[in-house]
C-alpha positions as CSV (number, residue, x, y, z in Angstrom):
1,X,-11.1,-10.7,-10.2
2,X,-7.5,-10.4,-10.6
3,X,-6.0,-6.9,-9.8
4,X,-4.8,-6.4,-14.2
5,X,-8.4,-6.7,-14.4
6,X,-9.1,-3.8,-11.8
7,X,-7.0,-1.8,-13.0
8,X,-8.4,-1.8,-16.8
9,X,-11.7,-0.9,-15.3
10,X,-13.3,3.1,-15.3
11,X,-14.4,3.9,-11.8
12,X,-17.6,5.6,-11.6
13,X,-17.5,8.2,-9.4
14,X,-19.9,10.2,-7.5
15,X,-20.2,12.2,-4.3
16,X,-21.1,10.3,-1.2
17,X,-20.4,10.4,2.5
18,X,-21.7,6.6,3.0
19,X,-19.9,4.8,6.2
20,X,-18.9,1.9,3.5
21,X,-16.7,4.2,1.0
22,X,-15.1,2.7,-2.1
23,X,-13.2,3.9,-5.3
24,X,-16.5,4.6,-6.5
25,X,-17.2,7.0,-4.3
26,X,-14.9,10.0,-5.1
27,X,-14.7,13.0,-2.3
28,X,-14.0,12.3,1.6
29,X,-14.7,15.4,3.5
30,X,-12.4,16.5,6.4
31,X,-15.8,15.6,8.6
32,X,-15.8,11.7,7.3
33,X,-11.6,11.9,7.9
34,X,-12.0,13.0,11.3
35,X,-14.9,11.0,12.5
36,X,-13.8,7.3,10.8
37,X,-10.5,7.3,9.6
38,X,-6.8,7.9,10.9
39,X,-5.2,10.8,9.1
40,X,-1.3,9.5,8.2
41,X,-1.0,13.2,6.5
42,X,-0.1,14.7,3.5
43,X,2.2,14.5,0.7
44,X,3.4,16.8,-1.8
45,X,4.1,15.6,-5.4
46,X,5.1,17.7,-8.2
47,X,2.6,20.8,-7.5
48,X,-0.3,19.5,-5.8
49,X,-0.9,18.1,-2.3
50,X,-2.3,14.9,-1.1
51,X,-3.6,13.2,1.8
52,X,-3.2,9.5,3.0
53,X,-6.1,8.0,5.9
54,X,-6.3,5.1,7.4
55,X,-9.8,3.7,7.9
56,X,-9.8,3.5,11.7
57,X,-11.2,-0.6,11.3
58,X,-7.4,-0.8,9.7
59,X,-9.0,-2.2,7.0
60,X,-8.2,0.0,3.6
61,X,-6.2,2.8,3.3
62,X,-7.0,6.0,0.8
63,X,-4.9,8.5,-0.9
64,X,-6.5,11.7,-2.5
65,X,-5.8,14.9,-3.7
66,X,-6.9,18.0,-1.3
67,X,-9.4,20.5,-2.4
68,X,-13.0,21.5,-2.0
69,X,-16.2,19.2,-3.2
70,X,-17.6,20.7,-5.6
71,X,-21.4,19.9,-4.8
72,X,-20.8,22.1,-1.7
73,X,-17.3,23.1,-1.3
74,X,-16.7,21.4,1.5
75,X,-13.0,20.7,2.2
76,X,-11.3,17.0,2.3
77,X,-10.0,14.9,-0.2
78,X,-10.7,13.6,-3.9
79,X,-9.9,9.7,-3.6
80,X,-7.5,8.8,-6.1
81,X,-6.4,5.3,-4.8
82,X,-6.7,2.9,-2.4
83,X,-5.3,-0.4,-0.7
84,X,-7.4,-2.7,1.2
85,X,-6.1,-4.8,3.4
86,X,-7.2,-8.8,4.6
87,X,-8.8,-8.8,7.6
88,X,-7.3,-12.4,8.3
89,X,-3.4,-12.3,7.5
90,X,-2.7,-15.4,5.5
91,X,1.1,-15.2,6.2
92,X,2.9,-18.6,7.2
93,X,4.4,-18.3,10.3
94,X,5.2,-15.1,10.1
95,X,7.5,-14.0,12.7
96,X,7.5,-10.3,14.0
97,X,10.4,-8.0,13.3
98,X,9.6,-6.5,16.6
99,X,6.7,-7.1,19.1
100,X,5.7,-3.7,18.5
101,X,5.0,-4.1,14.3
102,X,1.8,-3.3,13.1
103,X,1.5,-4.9,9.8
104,X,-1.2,-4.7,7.4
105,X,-1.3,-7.3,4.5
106,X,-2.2,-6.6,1.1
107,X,-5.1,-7.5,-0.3
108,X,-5.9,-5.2,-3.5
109,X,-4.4,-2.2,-4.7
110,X,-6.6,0.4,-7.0
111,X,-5.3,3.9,-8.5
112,X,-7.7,5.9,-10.7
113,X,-5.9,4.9,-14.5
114,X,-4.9,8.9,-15.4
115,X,-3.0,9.6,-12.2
116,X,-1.2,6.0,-12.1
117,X,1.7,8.0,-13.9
118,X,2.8,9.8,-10.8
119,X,3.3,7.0,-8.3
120,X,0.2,7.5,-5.9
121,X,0.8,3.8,-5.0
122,X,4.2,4.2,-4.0
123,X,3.4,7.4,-1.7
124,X,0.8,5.7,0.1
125,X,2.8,2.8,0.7
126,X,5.8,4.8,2.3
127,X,3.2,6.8,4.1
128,X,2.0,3.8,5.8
129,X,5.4,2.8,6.6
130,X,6.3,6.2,8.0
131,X,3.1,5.9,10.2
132,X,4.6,3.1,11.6
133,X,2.9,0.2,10.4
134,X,4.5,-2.9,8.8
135,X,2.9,-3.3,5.0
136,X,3.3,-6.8,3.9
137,X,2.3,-7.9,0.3
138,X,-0.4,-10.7,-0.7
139,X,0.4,-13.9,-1.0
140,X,-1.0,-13.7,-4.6
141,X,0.7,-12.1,-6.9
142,X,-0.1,-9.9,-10.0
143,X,2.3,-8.1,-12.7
144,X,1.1,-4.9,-11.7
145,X,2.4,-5.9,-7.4
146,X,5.9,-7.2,-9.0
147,X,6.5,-3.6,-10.9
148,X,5.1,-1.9,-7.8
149,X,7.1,-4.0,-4.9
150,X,10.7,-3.5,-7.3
151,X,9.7,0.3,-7.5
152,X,9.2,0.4,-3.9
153,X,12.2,-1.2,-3.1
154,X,14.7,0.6,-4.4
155,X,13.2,4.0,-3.6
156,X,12.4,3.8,-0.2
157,X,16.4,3.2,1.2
158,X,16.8,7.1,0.8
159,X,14.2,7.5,3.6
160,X,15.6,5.2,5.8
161,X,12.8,2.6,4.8
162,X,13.4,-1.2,3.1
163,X,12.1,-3.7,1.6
164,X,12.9,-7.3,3.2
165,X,12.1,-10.8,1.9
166,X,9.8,-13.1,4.3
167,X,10.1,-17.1,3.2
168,X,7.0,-18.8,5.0
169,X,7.0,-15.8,7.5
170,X,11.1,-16.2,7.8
171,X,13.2,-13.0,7.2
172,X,15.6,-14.2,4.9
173,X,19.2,-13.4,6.2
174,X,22.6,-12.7,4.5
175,X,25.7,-15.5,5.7
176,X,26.6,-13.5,8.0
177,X,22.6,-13.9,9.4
178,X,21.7,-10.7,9.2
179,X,18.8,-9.4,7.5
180,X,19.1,-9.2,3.6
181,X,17.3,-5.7,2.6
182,X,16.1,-6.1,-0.9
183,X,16.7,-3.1,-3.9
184,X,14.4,-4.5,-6.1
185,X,17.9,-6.1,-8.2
186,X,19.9,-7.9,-5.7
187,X,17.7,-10.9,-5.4
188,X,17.2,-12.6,-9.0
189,X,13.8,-12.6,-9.9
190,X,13.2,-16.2,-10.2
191,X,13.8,-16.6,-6.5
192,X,10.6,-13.9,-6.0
193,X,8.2,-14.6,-8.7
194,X,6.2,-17.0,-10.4
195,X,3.4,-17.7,-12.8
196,X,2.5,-21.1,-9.9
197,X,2.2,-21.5,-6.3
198,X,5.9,-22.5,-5.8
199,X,6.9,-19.3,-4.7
200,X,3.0,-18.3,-2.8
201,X,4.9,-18.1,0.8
202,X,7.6,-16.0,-0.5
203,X,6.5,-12.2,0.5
204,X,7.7,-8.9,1.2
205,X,8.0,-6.6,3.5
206,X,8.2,-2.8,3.8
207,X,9.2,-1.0,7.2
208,X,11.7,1.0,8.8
209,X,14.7,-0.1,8.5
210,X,16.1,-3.0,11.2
């Protein structure tokens, strides 16, 4: 299922504590946080605060709103998103920034439809990137990632973050050979997208900044 498709479906929620959480599974107390997931911590947009974790597996990442569970009033989050992340990196060649990068390849990306307004994706992109980790996008690619990737791109420069472009696992460099950052404008979009395979090894990349 392609991720326009996701995104047009309702979630059903309901409260649950299973090992195996998903979108459709709606609070994650602070017990489920500590226990099986790494907490990246929190981020404040507009009034309300929010929390990113890290399954500890490195294998999807959530972002939810803090408050109380209503069944019992437990603390921990309401899950409001989420990114999971391949367990096999299908990047060509890719060749590491540092030896130290952790990077984490996109697989699917999923925000509840009525909070998709304020950016949750965004946050819990730059979250991950502030945790350290490298977040590299899928080698498939949907309308949804393009709007998302040019977003990120020109928003994360203020926070000493950016976005680079990886041709089959190749950074590609300026003429001077130095890494080209991308702002989501300065690389035409032909040379990114495509509706065929021609550009499948063409990625990007968000980390700190080189």
């Amino acid at each position: 299922m392609k991720l326009s498709e996701l995104l047009e479906m309702a979630p059903v929620f309901k409260n649950s504590e299973a090992n195996n959480l998903t979108m459709s599974q709606l609070f994650l107390t602070d017990e489920s946080i500590k226990r099986d997931f790494i907490d990246l911590g929190n981020v404040k947009i507009n009034a309300d605060e929010y929390k990113v974790v890290l399954r500890k597996s490195l294998g999807i990442a959530f972002i939810g709103k803090i408050g109380k569970r209503e069944l019992d009033g437990k603390p921990g989050i309401e899950i409001i998103g989420d990114v999971e992340f391949k367990h096999k990196q299908t990047i060509s060649g890719l060749k590491s920034f540092t030896p130290n990068d952790k990077i984490l390849q996109v697989s699917t990306v999923v925000i509840e439809p009525n909070n998709r307004i304020i950016g949750l994706g965004f946050y819990l992109y730059l979250t991950l990137a502030k945790a350290g980790y490298m977040i590299v996008f899928d080698n498939t690619q949907y309308i949804g990632g393009k709007a998302l990737w040019k977003k990120i791109a020109a928003k994360v420069l203020k926070d000493d973050y950016a976005v680079y472009v990886l041709d089959h696992g190749e950074v590609r460099l300026d003429d001077k050979g130095d890494p080209i950052v991308y702002d989501g404008s300065n690389i035409d979009d032909a040379e990114l997208w495509s509706e065929n395979v021609d550009k499948k090894y063409t990625l990007f990349a968000l980390r700190s900044k080189i």
